[in-house]
Every structure is written in C-alpha cells, then in structure tokens.
N, C-alpha and C positions, 0 to 999 in steps of 0.2 A: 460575735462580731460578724462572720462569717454565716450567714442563715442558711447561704445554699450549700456550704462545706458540712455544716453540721446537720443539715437536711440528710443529706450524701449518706455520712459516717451513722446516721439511727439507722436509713433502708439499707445501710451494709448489711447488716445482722440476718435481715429479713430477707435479702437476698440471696444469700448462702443458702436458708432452708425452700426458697422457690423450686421451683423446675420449670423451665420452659418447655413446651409441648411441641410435637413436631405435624408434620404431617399424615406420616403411618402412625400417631396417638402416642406413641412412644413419649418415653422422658427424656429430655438432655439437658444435663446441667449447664450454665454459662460461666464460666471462672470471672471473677471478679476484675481479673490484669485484662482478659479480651473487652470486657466493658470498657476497662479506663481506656483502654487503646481505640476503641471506635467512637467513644465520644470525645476524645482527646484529651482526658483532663491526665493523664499521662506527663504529659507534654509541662508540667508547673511542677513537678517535684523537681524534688533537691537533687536527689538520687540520678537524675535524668542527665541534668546538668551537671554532674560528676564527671559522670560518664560520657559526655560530648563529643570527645576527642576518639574514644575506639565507637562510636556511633558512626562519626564521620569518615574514621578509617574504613569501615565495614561498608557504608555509602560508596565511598571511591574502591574499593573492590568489585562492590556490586560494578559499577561503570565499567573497571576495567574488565569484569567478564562477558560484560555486553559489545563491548568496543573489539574484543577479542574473536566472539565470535561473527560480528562482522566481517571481521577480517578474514577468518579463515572460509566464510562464505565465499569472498572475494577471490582468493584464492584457489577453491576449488573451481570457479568458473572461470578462472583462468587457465586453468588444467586442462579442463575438459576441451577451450576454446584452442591454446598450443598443441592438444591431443588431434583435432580434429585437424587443423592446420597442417601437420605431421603425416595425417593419414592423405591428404590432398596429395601434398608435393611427392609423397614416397611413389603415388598411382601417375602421378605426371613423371616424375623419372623414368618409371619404368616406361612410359607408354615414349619418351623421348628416347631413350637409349634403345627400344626395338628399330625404333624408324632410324636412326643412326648406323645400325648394326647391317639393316638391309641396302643401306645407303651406302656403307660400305662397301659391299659384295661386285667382284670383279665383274659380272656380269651389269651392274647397276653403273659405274664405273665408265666401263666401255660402251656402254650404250649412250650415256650424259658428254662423254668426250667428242662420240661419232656426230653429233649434233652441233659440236664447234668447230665440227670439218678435220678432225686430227682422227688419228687411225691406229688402232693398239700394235705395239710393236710383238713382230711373232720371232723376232731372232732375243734365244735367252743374250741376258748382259755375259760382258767378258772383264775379266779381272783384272786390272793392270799392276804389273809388278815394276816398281822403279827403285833402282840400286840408290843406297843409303846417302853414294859421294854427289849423285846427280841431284837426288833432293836435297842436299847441304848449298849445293851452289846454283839453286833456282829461289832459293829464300834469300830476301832483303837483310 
C-alpha cells in the first residue's frame, strides 16, 4: 500500500550493516532514530503522539530556561549599573562633606561674616541663671 514505507523498512536492514565514512577515513555508524529524526518521519508514529504531552512539557521547560536566563542576564546588568551608580554618589559624598567640613571651620566662618560687615565677637558668652519662681511667672 505504502511503497515509500515499505521501500524505508527493506533499506533498514541494509542500513544497520553501512557505515558512513568520515573525513579523517574513519567509520561512524548512523543510528537509525538520528535518521528518523533529520528526515522527520519521526514525527507519524504513534509512539510520538503518545507521548505529546511530556514532549510539550519538556518544550515549555526548554522556554522557561531560556526566559530565565534572560532574566538573570537582565539582572546582573542591573548590578553592575546600581554598583556603578553607588560607587559615583559615595566619591560625591565625600568630596561634599570635605567642602562642608572646611566650610565649617571658625576661620572660614569669620571670614564669610567680615564680608557682611558683622565682626566676630571676642568676649566668651556668659551664663544666665534665672530662679525657678521668676521663670514660672514670665510664662503665659
């Protein structure tokens, strides 16, 4: 019924005892499932279609190992990208908090005030002590 099936099923035999020849002269054999598999006739048995469902399973694995290391591609360049970013603002901190620190300094100070015409006071401050009753009866 089938000419080219039963064609197939006589040069089975005769393919088992072949060898195919390589480039370094060598022999290798070809297993008969790698044949079915590159010319697809794989793909019409019964056996195949059994089996669909953990085929498909194994398909969507495959994907999600793919999709996964996408991801984690994604994510390490986002590391690297918040790493870099990190190492930026930590060198601006510090280079901000020098210029603050000197900015600070009583001498920088007195100098920035003399320039708005005010003059640093050279008497230290004095303490004032006010008794407990005087402060009760100056509060509202």
């Amino acid at each position: 019924m089938n000419k080219l099936r039963d064609k197939q099923e006589e040069e089975a035999p005769a393919a088992k005892t072949r060898k195919a020849t390589t480039r370094t002269g060598g022999s290798v054999r070809v297993p008969r499932l790698m044949i079915g598999v590159l010319n697809g006739s794989f793909l019409t048995r019964e056996k195949l279609l059994g089996n669909m469902p953990f085929i498909l399973f194994c398909a969507g694995l495959m994907i999600t190992y793919i999709a996964y290391g996408y991801h984690t591609e994604r994510v390490v360049r986002d590391l690297h990208r918040t790493d870099s970013e990190l190492k930026e603002l930590r060198s601006e901190y510090i280079t901000v908090r020098a210029q603050l620190e000197k900015a600070e300094q009583q001498s920088q100070v007195a100098s920035g005030i003399g320039q708005l015409g005010l003059k640093e006071s050279r008497v230290p401050p004095v303490k004032l002590e006010v008794e407990e009753d005087r402060l009760e009866r100056t509060r509202p």
